[in-house]
N, C-alpha and C positions, 0 to 999 in steps of 0.2 A: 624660767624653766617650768614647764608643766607635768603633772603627773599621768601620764598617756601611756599605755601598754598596745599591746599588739600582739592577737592570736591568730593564728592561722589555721585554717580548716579548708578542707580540698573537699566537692563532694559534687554530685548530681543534683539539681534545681529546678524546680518547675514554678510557672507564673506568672507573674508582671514586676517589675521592677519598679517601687515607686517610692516618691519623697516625701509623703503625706507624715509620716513619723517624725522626722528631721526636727531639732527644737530650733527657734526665730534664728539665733544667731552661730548656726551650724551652716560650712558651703561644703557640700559632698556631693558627687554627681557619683551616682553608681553605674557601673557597665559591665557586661559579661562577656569576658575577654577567654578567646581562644589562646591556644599556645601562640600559633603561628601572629594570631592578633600582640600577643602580648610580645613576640620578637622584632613587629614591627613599630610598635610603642617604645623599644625600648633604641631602637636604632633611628628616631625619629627625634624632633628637636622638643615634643611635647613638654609639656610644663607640667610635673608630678610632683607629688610630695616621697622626701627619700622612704620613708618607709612602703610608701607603694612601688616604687622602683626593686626596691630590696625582693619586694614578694614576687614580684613579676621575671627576677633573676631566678629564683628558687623554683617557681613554676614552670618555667620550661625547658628546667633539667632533665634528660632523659634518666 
């Protein structure tokens, strides 16, 4: 078991999305997922990690 938390924050973004931060042995692909984006992620056979599943339920809760 690992000591991993997880916060969540909803907001507006401007920029580039990049992996240059990322340490050697970190695998994260970031992406800026719409609601409807994130409904079809989740209705899809994609391969996520449950905590991003979890946020992607939350998020496009009316």
């Amino acid at each position: 078991m690992s000591e991993e938390s997880v916060a969540l924050v909803y907001g507006t973004c401007s920029g580039q999305i990049s992996k240059d931060y990322l340490e050697a042995d970190e695998d994260i692909t970031p992406i800026l997922v719409s609601k409807e984006k994130a409904k079809e992620l989740l209705q899809s056979n994609e391969k996520m990690d449950i905590k991003a599943y979890m946020i992607l339920q939350e998020f496009i809760k009316d």
